[in-house]
Gaussian input, Z-matrix of N, CA and C with variables (Angstrom, degrees):
# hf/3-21g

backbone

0 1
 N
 C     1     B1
 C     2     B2     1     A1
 N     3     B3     2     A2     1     D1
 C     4     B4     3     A3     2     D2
 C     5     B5     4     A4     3     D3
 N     6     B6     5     A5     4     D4
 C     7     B7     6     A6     5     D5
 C     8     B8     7     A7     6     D6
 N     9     B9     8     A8     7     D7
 C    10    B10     9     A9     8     D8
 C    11    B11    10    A10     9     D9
 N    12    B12    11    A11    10    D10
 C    13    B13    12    A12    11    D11
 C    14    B14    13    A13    12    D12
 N    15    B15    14    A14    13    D13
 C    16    B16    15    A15    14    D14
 C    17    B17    16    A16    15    D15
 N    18    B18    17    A17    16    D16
 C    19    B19    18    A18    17    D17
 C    20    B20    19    A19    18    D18
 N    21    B21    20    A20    19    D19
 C    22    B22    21    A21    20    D20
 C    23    B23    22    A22    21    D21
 N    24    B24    23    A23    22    D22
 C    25    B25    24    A24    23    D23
 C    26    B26    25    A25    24    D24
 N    27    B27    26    A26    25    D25
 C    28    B28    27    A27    26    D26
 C    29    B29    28    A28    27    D27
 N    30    B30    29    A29    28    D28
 C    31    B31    30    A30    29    D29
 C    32    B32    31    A31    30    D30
 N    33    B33    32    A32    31    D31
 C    34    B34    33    A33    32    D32
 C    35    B35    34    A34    33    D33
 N    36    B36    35    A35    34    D34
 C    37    B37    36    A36    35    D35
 C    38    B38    37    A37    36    D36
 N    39    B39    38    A38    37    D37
 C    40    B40    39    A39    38    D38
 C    41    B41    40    A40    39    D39
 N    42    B42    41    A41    40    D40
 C    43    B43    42    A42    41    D41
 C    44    B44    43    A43    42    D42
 N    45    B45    44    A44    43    D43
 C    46    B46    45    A45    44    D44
 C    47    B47    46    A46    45    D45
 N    48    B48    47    A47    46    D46
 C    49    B49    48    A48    47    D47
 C    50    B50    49    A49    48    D48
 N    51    B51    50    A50    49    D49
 C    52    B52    51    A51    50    D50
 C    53    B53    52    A52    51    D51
 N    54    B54    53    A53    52    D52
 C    55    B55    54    A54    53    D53
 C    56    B56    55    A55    54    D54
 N    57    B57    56    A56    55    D55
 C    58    B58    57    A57    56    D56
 C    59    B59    58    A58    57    D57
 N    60    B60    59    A59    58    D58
 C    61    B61    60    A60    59    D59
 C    62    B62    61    A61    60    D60
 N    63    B63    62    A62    61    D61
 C    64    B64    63    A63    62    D62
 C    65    B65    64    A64    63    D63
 N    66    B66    65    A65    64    D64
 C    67    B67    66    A66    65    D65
 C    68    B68    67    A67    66    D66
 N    69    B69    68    A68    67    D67
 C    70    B70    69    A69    68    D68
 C    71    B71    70    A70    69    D69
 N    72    B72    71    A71    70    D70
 C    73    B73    72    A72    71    D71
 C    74    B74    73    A73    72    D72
 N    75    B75    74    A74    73    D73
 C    76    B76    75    A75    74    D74
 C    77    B77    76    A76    75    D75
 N    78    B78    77    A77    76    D76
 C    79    B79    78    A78    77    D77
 C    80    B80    79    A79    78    D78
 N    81    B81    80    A80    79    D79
 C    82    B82    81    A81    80    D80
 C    83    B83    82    A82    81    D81
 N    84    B84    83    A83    82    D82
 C    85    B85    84    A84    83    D83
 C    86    B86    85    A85    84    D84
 N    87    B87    86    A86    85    D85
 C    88    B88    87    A87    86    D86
 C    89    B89    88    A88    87    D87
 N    90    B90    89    A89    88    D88
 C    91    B91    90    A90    89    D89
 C    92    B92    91    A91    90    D90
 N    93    B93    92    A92    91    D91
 C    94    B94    93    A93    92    D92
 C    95    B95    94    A94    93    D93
 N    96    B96    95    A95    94    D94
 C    97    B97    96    A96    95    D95
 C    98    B98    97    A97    96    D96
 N    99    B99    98    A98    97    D97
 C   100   B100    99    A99    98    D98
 C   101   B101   100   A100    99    D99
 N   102   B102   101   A101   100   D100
 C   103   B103   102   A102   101   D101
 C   104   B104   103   A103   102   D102
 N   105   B105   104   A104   103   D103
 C   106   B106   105   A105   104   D104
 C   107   B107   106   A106   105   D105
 N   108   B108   107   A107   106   D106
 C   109   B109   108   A108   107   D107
 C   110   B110   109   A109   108   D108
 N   111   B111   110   A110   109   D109
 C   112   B112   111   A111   110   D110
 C   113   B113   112   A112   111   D111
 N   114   B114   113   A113   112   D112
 C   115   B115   114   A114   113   D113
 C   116   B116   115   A115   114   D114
 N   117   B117   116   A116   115   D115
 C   118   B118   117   A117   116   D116
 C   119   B119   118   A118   117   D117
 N   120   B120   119   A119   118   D118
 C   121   B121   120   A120   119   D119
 C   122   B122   121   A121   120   D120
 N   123   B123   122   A122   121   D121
 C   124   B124   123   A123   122   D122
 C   125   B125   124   A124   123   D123
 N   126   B126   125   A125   124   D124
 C   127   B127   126   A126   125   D125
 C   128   B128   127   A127   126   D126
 N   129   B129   128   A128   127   D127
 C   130   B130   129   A129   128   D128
 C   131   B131   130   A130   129   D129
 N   132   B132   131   A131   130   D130
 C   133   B133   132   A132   131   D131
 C   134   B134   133   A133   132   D132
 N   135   B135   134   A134   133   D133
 C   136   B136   135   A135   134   D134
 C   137   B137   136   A136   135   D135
 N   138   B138   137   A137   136   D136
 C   139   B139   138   A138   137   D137
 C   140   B140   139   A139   138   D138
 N   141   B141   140   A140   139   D139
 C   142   B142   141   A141   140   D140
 C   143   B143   142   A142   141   D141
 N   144   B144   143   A143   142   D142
 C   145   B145   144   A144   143   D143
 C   146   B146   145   A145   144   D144
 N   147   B147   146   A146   145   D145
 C   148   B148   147   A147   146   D146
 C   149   B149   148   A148   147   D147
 N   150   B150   149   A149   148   D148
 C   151   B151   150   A150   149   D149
 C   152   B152   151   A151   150   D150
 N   153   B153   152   A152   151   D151
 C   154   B154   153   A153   152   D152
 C   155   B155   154   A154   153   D153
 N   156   B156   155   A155   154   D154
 C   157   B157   156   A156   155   D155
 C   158   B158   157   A157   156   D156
 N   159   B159   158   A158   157   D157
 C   160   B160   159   A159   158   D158
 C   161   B161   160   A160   159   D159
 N   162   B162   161   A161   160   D160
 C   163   B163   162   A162   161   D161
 C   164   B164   163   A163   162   D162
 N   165   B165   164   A164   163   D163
 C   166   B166   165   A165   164   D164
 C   167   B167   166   A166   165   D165
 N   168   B168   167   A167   166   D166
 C   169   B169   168   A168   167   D167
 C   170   B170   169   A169   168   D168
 N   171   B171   170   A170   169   D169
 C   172   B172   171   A171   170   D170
 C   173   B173   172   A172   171   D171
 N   174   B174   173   A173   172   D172
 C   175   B175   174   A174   173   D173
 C   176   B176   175   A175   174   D174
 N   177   B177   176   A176   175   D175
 C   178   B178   177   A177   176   D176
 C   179   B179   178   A178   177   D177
 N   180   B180   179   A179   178   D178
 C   181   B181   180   A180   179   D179
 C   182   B182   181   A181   180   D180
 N   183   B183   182   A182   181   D181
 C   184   B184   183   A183   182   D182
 C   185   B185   184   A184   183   D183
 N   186   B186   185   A185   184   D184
 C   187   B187   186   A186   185   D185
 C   188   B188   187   A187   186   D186
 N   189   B189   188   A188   187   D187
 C   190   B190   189   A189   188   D188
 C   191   B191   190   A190   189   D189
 N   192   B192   191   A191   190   D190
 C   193   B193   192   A192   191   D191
 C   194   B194   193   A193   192   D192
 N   195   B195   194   A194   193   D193
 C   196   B196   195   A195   194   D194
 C   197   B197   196   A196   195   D195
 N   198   B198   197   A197   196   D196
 C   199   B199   198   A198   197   D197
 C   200   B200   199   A199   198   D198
 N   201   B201   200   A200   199   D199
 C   202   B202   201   A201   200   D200
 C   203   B203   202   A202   201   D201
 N   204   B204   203   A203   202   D202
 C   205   B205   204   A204   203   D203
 C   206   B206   205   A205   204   D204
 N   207   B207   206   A206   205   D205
 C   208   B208   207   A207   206   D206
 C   209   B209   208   A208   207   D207
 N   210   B210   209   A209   208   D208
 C   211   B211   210   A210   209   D209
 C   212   B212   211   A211   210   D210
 N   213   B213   212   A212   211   D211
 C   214   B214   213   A213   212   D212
 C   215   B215   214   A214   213   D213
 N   216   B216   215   A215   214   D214
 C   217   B217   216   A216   215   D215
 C   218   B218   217   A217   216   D216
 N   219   B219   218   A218   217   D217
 C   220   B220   219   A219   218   D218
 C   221   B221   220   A220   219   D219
 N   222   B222   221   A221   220   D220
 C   223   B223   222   A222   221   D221
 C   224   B224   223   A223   222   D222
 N   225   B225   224   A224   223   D223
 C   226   B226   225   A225   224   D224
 C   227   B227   226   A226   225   D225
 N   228   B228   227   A227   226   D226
 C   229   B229   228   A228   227   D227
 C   230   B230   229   A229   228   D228
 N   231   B231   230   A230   229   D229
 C   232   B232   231   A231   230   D230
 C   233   B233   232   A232   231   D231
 N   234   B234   233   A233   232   D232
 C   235   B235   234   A234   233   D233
 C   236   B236   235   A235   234   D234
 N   237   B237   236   A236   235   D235
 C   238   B238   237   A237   236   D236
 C   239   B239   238   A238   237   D237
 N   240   B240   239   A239   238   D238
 C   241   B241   240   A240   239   D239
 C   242   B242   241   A241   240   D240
 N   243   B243   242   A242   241   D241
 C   244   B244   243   A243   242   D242
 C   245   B245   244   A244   243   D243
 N   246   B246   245   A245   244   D244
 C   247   B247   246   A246   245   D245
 C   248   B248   247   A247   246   D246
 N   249   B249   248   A248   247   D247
 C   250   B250   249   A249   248   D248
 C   251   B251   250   A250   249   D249
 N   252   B252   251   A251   250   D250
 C   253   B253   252   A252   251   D251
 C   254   B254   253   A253   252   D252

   B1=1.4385
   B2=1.5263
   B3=0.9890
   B4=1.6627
   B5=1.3276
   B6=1.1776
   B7=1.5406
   B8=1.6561
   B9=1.9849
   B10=1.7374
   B11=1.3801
   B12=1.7029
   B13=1.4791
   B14=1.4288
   B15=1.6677
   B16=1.2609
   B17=1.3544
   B18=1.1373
   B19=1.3233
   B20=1.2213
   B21=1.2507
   B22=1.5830
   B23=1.6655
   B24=1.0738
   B25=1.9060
   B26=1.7369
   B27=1.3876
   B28=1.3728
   B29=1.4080
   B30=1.7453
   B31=1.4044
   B32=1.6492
   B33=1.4770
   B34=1.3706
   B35=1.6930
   B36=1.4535
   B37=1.4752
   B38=1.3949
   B39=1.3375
   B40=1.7326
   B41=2.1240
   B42=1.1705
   B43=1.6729
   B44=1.5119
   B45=1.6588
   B46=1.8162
   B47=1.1336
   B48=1.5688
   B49=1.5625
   B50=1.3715
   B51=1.3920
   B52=1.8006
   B53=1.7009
   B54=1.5036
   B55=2.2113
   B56=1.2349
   B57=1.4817
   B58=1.1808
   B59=1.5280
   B60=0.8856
   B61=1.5125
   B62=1.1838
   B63=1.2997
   B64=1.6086
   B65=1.5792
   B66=0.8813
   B67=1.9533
   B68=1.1047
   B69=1.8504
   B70=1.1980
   B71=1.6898
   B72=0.9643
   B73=1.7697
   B74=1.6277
   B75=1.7733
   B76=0.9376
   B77=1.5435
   B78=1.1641
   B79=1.8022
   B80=1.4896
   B81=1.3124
   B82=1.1093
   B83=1.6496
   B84=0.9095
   B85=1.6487
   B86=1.4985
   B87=1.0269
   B88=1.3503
   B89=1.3672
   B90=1.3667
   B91=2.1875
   B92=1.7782
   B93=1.3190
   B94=1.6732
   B95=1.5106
   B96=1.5615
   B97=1.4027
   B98=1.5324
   B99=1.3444
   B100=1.5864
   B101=1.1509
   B102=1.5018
   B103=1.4282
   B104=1.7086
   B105=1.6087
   B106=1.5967
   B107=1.2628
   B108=1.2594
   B109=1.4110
   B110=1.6680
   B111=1.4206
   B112=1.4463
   B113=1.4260
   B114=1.3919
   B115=1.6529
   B116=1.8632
   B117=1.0508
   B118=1.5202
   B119=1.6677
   B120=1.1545
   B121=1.4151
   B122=1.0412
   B123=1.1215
   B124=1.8565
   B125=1.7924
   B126=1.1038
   B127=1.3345
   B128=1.3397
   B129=1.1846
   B130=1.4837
   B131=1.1339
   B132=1.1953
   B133=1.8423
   B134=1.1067
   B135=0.8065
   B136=1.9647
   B137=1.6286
   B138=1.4124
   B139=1.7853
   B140=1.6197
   B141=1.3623
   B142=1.3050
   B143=1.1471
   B144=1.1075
   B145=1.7509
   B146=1.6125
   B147=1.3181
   B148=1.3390
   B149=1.7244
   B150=1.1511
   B151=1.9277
   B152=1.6627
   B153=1.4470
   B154=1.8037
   B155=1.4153
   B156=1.5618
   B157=1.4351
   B158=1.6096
   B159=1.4417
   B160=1.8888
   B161=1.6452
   B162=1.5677
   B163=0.7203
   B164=1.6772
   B165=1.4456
   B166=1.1014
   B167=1.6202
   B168=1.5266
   B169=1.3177
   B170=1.6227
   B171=1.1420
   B172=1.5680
   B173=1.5482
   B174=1.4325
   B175=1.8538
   B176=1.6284
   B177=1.5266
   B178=1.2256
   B179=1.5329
   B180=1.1139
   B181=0.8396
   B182=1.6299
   B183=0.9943
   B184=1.7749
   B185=1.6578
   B186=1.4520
   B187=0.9167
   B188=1.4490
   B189=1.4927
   B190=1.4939
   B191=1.4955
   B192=1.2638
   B193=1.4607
   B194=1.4464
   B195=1.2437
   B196=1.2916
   B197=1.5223
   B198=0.8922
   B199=1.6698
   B200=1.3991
   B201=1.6756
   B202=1.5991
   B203=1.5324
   B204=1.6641
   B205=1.7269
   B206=1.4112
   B207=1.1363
   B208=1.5737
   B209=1.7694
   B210=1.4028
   B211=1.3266
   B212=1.7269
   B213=1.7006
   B214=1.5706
   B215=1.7373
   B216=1.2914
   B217=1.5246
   B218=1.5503
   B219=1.0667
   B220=1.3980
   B221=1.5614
   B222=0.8223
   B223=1.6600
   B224=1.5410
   B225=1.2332
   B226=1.7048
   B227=1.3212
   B228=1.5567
   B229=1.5032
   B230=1.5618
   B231=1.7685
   B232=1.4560
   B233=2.0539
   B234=1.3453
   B235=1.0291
   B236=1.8018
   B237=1.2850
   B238=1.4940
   B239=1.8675
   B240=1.2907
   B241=1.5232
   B242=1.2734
   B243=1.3705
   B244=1.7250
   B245=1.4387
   B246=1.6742
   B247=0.9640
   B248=1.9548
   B249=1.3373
   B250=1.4144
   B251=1.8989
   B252=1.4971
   B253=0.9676
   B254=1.8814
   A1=110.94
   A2=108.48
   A3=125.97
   A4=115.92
   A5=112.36
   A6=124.19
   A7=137.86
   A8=86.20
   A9=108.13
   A10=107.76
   A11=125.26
   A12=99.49
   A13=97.34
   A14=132.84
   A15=108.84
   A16=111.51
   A17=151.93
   A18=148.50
   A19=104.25
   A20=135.12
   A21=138.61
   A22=92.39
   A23=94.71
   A24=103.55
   A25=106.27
   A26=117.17
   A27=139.99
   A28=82.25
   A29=114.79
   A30=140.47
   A31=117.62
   A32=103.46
   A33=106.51
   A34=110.59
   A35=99.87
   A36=108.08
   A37=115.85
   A38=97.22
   A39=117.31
   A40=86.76
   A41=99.70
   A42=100.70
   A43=105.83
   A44=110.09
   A45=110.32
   A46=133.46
   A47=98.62
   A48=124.23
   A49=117.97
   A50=104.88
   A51=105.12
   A52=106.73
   A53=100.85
   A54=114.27
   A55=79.26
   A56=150.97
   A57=125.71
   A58=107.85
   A59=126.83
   A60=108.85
   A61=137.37
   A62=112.11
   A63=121.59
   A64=106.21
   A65=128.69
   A66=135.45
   A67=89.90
   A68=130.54
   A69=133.19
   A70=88.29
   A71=140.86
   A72=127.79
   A73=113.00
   A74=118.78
   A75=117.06
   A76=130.68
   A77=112.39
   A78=127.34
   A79=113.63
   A80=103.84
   A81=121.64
   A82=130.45
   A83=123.13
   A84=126.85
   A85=108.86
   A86=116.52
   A87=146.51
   A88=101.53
   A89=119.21
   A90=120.91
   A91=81.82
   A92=143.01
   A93=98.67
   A94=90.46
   A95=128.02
   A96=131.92
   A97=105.15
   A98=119.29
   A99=130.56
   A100=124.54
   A101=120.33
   A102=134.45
   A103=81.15
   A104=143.03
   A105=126.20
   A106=130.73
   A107=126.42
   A108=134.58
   A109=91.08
   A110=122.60
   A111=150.45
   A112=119.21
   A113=106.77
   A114=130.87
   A115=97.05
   A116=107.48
   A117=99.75
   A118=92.66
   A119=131.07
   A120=137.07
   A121=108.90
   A122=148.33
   A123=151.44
   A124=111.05
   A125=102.13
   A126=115.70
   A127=100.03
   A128=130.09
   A129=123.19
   A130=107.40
   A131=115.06
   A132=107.72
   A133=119.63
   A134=115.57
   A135=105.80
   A136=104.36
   A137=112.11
   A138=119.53
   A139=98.95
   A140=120.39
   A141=112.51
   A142=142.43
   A143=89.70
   A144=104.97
   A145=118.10
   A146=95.97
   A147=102.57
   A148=104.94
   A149=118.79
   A150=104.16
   A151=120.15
   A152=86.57
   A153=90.90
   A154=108.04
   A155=91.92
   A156=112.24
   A157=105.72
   A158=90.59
   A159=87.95
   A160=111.12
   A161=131.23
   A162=146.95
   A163=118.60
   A164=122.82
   A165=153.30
   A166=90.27
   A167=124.11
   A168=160.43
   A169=74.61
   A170=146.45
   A171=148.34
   A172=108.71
   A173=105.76
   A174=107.30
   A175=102.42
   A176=120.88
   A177=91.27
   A178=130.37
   A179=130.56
   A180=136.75
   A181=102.96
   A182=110.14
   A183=123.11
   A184=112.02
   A185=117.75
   A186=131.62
   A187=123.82
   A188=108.60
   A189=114.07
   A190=101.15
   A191=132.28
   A192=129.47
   A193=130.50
   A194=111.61
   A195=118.92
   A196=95.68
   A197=150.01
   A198=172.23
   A199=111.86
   A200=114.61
   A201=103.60
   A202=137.09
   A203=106.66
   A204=106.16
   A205=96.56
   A206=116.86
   A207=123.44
   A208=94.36
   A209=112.08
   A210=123.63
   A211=95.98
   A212=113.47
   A213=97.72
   A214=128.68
   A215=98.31
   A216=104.40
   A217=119.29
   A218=109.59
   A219=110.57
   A220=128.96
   A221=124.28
   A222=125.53
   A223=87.20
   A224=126.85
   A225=133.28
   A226=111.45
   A227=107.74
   A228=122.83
   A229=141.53
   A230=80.57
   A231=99.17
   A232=100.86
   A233=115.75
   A234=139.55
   A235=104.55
   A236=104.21
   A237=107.41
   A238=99.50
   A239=114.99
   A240=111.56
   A241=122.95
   A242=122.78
   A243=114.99
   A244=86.38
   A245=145.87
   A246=125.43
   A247=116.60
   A248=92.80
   A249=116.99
   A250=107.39
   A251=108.44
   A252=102.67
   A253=108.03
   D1=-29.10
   D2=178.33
   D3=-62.65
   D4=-58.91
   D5=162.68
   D6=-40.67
   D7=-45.69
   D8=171.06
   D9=-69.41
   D10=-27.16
   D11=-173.56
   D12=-99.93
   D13=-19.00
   D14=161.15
   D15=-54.57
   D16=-62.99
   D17=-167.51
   D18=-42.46
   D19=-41.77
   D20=-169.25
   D21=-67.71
   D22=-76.17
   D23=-172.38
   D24=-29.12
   D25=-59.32
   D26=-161.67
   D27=-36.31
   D28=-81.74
   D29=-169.41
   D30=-44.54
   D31=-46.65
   D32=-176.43
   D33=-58.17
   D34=-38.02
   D35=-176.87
   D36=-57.20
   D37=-47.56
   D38=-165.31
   D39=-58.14
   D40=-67.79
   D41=-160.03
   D42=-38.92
   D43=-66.75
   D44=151.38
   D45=28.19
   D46=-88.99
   D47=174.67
   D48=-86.06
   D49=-2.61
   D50=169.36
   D51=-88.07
   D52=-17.27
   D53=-173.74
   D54=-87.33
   D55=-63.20
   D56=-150.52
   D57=-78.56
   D58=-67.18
   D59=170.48
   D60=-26.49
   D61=-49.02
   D62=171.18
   D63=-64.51
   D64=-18.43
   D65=171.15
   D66=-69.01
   D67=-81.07
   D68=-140.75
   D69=-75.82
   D70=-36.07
   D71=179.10
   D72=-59.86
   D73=-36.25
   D74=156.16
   D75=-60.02
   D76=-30.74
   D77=176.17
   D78=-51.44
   D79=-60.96
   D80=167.31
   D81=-78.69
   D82=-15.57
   D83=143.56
   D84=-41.63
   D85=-66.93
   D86=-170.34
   D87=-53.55
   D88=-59.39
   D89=-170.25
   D90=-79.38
   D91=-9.77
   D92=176.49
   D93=-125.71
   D94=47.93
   D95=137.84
   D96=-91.61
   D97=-18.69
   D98=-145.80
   D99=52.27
   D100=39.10
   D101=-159.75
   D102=-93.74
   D103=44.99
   D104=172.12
   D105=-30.59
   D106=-26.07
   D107=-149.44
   D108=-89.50
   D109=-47.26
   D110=171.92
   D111=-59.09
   D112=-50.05
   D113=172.48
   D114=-61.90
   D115=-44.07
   D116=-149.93
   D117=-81.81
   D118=-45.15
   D119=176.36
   D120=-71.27
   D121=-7.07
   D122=145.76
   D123=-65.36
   D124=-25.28
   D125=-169.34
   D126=-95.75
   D127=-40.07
   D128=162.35
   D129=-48.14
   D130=-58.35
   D131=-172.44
   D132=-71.85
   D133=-3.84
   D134=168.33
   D135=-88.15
   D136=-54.24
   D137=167.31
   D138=-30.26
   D139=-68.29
   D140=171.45
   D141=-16.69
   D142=-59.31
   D143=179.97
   D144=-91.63
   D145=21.85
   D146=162.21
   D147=83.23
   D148=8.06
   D149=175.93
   D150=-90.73
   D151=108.55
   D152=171.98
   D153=-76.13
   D154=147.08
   D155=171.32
   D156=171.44
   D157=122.04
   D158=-178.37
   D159=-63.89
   D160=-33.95
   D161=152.95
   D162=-19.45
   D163=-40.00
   D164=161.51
   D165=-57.86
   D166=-117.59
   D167=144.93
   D168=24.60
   D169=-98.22
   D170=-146.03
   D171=-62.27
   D172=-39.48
   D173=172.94
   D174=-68.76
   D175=-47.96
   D176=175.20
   D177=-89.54
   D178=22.82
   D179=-178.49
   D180=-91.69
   D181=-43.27
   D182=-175.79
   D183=-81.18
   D184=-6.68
   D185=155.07
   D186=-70.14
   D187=-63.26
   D188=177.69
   D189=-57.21
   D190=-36.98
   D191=168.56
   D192=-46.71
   D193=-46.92
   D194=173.81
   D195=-104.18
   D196=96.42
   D197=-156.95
   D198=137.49
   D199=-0.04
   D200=-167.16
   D201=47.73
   D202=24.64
   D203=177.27
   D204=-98.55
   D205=125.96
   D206=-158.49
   D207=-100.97
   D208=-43.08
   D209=-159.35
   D210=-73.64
   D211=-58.97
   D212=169.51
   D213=-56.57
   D214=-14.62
   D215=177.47
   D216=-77.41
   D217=-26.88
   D218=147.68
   D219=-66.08
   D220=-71.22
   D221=159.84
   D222=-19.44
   D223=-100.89
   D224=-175.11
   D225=3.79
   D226=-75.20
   D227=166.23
   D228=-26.24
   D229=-45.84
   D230=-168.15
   D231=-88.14
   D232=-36.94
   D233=178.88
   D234=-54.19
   D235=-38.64
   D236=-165.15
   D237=-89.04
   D238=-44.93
   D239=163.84
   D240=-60.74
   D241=-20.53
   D242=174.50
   D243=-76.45
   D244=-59.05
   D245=-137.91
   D246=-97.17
   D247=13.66
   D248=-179.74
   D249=-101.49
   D250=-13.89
   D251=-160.45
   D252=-109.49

């Protein structure tokens, strides 16, 4: 029984990190169509799920910029200096 729920865990994990990637490949599809509006809400969901990367933090930040959301572009900003720091 021990084995079956490691095996579960193993897998569950693996699939996981196969959804987050496939988000952030979509995210970025999306910022070099200049599709922002798309880019920037793909980019939430990876933030979501917990993936650091300033790299992250700077795409969306330049998103909310060129979409004109001034108020998430702060968050962006502020988000990218905590994680720089």
């Amino acid at each position: 029984m021990k084995y079956l729920i490691l095996l579960f865990t193993m897998i569950s994990t693996t699939f996981l990190g196969l959804s987050q990637n496939a988000r952030l490949k979509y995210a970025d599809r999306m910022y070099e169509q200049k599709a922002y509006y798309y880019a920037s809400e793909a980019y939430e969901d990876v933030i979501a799920r917990k993936v650091d990367s300033a790299t992250v933090a700077v795409k969306i930040a330049d998103c909310y910029d060129k979409i004109g959301n001034r108020k998430k572009l702060r968050y962006g900003i502020i988000s990218l200096i905590v994680k720089t720091c």
